[in-house]
N, C-alpha and C positions, 0 to 999 in steps of 0.2 A: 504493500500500500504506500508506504512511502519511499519515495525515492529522492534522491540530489545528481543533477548529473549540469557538470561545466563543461563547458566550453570556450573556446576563444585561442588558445593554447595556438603554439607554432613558432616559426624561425622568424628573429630580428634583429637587426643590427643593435651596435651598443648607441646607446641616446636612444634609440624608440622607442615607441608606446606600442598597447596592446591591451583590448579590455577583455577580460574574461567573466564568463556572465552564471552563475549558478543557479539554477531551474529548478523549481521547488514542487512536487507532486502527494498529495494526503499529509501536508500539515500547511502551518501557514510562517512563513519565517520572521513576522511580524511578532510571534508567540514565543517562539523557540530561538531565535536568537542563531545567524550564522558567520561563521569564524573559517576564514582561508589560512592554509593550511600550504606546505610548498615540503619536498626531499629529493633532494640531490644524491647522487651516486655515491652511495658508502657514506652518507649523514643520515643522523638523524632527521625525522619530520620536526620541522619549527611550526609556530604560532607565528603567520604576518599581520592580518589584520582582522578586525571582526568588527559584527554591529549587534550590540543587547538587543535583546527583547524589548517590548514595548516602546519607550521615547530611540531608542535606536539610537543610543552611543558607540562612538565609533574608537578603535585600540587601535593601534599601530607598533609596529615592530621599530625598533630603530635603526634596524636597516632600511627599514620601506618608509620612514616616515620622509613628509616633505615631496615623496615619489610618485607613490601609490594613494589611492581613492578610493574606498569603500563607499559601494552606496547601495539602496535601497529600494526595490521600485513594488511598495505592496499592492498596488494592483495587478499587476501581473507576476507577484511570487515569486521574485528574485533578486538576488544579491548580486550585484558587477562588483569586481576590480578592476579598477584603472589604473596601469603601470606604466609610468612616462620615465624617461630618461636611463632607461632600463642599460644594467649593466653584468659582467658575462659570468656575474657571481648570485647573477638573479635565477639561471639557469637551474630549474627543477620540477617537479611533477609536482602542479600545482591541484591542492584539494579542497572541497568545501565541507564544510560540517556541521551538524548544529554544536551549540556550543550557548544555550542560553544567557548568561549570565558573563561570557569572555575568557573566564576562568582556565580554561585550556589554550586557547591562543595565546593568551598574554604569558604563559607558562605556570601563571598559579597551581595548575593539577594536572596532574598527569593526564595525556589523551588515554578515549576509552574509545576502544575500535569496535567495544561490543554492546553498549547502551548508544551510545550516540550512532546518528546515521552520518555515512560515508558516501560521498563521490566515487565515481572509480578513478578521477581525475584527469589534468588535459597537463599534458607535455609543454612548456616553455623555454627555447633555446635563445639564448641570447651570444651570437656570434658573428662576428665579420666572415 
């Protein structure tokens, strides 16, 4: 019933942008709150950005911050990232999650791979 599935993912040079868009199916992410998520080859998954539940605050990673754009579009039930200036460290499988409250992007708690729903996620290369 429910699912998250992104999109937007692909090849960019360094300095470009690219928005990636998170599609929300049997919940509402206005409720549940969603947090992108990003793992590189042999890294751990990091917390980049999120937006709470209800008034919709927004977290940012301090690599992403000042870069990337979290937003929100609750009529149509999903979550964008906006990535501008992007550089070849941004390079990784980027995911969406619920994540109500931020608490796992921002690193507060450990991610749960088996309460929380997962993306399968969209590929981002950043390379000349």
């Amino acid at each position: 019933q429910v699912q998250l599935v992104e999109s937007g993912g692909g090849l960019v040079q360094p300095g470009g942008s690219l928005r990636l868009s998170c599609a929300a199916s049997g919940f509402t992410v206005k409720d549940f709150g969603i947090g992108w998520f990003r793992q590189a080859p042999g890294k751990e998954r990091e917390g980049v950005s999120c937006v709470s539940s209800g008034d919709g605050n927004t977290y940012y990673a301090d690599s992403v911050k000042g870069r990337f754009t979290i937003s929100r579009d609750n009529a149509k039930n999903r979550v964008y990232l906006q990535m501008n200036s992007l550089k070849p460290e941004d390079t990784a499988v980027y995911y969406c999650a619920t994540d109500t409250l931020c608490l796992k992007s921002t690193g507060s708690l450990a991610l749960d791979y088996g309460s929380d729903y997962w993306g399968k996620g969209t590929l981002v290369t950043v390379s000349s």
